[in-house]
PAVEX-919127 format. One record per residue (C-alpha): x, y, z; residue number from 1; residue in one letter. Coordinates in nm, 3 decimals, always signed. Each point is the difference from the previous one (the first is absolute). Layout:
N
@xx = X	yy = Y	zz = Z	resi = NUM	resn = A
...
This chain:
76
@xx = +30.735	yy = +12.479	zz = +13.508	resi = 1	resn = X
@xx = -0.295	yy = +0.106	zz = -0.258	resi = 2	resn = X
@xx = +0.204	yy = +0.222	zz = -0.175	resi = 3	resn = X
@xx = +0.303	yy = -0.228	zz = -0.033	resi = 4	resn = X
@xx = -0.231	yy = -0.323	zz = -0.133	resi = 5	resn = X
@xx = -0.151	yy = +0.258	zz = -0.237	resi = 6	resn = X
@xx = +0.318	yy = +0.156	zz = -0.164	resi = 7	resn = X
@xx = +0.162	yy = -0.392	zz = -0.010	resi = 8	resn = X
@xx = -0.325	yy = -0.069	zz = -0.208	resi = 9	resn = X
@xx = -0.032	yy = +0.301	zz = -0.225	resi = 10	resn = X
@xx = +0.346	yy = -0.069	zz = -0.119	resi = 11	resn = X
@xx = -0.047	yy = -0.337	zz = -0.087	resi = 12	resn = X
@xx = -0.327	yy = +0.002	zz = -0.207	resi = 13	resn = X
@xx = -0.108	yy = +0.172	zz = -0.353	resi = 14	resn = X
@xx = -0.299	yy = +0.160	zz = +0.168	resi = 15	resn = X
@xx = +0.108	yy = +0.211	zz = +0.343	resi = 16	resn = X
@xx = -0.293	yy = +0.195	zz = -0.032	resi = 17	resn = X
@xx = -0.215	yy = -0.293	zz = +0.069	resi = 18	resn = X
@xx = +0.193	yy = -0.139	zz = +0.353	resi = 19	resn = X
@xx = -0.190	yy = +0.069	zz = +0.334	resi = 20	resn = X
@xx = +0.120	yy = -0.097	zz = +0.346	resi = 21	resn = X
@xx = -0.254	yy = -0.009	zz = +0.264	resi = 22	resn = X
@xx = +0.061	yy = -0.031	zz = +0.402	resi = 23	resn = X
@xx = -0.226	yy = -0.269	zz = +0.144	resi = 24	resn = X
@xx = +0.069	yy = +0.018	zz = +0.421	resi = 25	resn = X
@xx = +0.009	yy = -0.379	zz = +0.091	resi = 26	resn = X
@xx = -0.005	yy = -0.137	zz = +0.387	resi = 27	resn = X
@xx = +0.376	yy = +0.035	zz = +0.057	resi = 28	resn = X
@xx = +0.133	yy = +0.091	zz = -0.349	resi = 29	resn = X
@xx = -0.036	yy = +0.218	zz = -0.298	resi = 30	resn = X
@xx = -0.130	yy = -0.141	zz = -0.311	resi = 31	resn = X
@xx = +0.112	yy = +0.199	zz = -0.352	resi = 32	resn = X
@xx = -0.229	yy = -0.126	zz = -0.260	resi = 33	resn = X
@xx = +0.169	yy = +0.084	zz = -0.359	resi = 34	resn = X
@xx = -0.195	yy = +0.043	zz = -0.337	resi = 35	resn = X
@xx = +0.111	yy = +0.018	zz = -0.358	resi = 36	resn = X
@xx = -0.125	yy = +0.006	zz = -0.292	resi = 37	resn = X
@xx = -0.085	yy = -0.353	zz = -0.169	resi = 38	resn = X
@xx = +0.270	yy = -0.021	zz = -0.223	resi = 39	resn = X
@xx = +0.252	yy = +0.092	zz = +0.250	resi = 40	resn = X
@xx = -0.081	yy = -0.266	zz = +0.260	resi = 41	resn = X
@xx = +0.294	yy = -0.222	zz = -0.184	resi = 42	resn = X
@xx = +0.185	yy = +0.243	zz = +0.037	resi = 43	resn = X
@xx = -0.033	yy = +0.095	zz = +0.409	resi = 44	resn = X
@xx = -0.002	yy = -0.383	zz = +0.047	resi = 45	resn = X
@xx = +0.335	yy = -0.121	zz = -0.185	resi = 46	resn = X
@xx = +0.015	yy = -0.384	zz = -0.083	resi = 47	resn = X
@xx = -0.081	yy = -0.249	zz = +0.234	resi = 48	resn = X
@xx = -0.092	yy = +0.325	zz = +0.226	resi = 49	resn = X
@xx = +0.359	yy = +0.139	zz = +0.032	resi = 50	resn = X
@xx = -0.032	yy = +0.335	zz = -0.070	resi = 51	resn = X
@xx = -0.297	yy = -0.014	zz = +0.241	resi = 52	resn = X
@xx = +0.221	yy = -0.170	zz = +0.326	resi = 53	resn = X
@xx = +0.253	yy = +0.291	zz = -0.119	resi = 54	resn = X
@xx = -0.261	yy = +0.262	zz = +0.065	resi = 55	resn = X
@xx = -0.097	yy = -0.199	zz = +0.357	resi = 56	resn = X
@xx = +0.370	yy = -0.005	zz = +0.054	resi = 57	resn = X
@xx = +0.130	yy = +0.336	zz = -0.055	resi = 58	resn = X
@xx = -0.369	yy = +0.153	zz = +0.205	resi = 59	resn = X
@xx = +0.043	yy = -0.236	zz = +0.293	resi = 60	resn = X
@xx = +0.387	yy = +0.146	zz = +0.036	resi = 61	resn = X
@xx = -0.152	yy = +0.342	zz = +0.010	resi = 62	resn = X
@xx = -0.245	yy = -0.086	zz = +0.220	resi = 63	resn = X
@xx = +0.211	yy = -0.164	zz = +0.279	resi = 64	resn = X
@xx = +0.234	yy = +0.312	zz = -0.007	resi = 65	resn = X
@xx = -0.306	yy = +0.194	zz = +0.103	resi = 66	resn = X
@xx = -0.132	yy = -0.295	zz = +0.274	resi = 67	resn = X
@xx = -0.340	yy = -0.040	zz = -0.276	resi = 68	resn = X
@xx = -0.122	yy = -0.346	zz = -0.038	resi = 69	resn = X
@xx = -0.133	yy = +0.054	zz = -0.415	resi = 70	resn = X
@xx = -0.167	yy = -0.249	zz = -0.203	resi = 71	resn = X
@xx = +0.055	yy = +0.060	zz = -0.394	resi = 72	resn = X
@xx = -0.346	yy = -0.169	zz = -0.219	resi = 73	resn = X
@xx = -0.011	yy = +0.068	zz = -0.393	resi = 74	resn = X
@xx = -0.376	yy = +0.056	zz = -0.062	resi = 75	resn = X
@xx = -0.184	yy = -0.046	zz = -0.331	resi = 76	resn = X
């Protein structure tokens, strides 16, 4: 699921470089916290957050297929 949140993010943003996923283990689910750079965070979050609920969206669908329970956070 890291790998898939991180190439969805690289391609949308000026500065791939800059975008870090890290795994934080929660109590019954996996929490993938996503960083960009500062002028990018428009960009990962879409207006009114819909480029964001996309991201949830399309990470959650992967995540059921493989029986995961994943939370998606954009960090600053």
């Amino acid at each position: 699921m890291k790998e898939l949140l991180e190439v969805i993010a690289k391609n949308l943003v000026d500065h791939p470089d800059q975008v870090t996923v890290t795994e934080v283990q929660g109590e019954r689910s996996l929490v993938l916290e996503l960083k960009v750079a500062a002028d990018d965070m428009g960009k990962v979050i879409g207006k009114q957050g819909r480029i964001a609920k996309a991201i949830r969206t399309v990470v959650k669908a992967a995540a059921i297929h493989e029986d995961k329970h994943i939370v998606v956070e954009i960090v600053q």
